[in-house]
N, C-alpha and C positions, 0 to 999 in steps of 0.2 A: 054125353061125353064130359069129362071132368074137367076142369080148368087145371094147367100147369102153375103151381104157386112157385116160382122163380126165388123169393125172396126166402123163403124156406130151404128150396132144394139147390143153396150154394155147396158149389164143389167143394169150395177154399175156402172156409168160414176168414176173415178178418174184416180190418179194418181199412177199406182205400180211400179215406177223405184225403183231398188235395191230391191224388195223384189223377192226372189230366189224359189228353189224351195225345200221346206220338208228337212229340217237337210243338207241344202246346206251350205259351209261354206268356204271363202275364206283365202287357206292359205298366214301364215304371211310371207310365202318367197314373195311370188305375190302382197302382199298389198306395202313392203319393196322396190322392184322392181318400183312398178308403183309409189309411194312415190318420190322416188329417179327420176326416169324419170321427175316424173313432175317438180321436181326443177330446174332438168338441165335445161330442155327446156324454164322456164319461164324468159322471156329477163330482170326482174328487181330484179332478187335477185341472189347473190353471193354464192351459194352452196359449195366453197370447205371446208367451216372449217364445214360444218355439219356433224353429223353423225346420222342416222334411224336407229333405233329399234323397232321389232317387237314382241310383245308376247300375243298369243290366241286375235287378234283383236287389241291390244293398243298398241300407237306409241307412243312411246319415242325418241324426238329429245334433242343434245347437239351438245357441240362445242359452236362456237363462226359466231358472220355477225358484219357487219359492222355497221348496223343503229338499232334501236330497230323496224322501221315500217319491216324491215325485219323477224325479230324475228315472230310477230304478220302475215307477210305475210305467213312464213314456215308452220306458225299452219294451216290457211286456206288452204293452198295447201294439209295438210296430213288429215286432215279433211274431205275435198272432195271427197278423193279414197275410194273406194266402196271396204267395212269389216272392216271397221274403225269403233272402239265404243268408244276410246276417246285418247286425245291428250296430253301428260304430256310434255311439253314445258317448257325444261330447257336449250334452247339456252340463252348466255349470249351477248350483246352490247359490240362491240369493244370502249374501253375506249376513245383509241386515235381518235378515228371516233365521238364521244359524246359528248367527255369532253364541260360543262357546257351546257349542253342541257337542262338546265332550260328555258336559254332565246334562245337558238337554233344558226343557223350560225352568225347570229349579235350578239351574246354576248361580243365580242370586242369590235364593238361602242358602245352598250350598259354601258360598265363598264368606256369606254372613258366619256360618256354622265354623266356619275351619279358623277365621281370625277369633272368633269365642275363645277358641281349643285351644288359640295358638300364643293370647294371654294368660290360660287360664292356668294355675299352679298346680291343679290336679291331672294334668298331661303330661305322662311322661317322665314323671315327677320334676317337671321344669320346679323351679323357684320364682316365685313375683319377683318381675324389674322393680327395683327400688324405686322410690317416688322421687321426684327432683326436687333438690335443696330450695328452701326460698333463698331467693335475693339476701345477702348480707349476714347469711345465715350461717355456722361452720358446720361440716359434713363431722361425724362419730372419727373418721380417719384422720381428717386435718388436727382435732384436737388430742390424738393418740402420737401424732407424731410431733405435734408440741409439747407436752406433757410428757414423752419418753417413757410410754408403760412400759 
């Protein structure tokens, strides 16, 4: 007699990962738990200043990371765990880690480059600021308006 291959002979070929069984429901200590684990164990994101919160399925993350791509990483990670219905993501970017994250970790050269440009007489076709008179010195004008060219 032949064996029934079950796993072959689906009626409804898809995909039912995470759907449970009839009024099954994953408590929020378990979701908080395995939230938590995941963070620890993931090698690229700084976990201690977070904190997880759990209530009826939705996770509330706070505290403080270091980079915003972490921020964004913590969501995905609480997201993924299975009884999760949504993410209220109130972790905050550590300032000192960010600061000017407009133009990201070169914004030094960045700000170096722009005051170059922003002496420079070949921008824009600016004109060089005149040099400042010495002391005791008379300026081209003061002696145009004594002399009355």
């Amino acid at each position: 007699m032949a064996r029934y291959d079950w796993q072959t002979e689906r009626l409804a070929p898809g995909n039912y990962r995470g759907v449970g069984p009839r009024g099954y429901r994953r408590s929020d200590e378990r979701i908080r738990e395995d939230i938590s684990d995941r963070l620890t164990e993931d090698p690229r994101i700084d976990a201690t200043g977070i904190d997880v919160s759990v209530a009826q399925g939705e996770v509330t993350l706070t505290g403080t990371v270091g980079h915003r791509a972490d921020k964004r990483r913590a969501e995905d990670i609480a997201e993924a765990v299975s009884g999760v219905t949504h993410v209220q993501n109130d972790l905050r970017a550590d300032r000192d880690a960010w600061q000017g994250s407009v133009t990201g970790p070169g914004a030094p050269a960045q700000a170096g480059m722009v005051a170059a440009l922003n002496n420079s007489s070949m921008v824009l076709g600016k004109t060089p600021l005149p040099a400042e008179p010495e002391t005791g010195a008379r300026s081209e004008r003061a002696e145009r308006v004594d002399g009355q060219d």
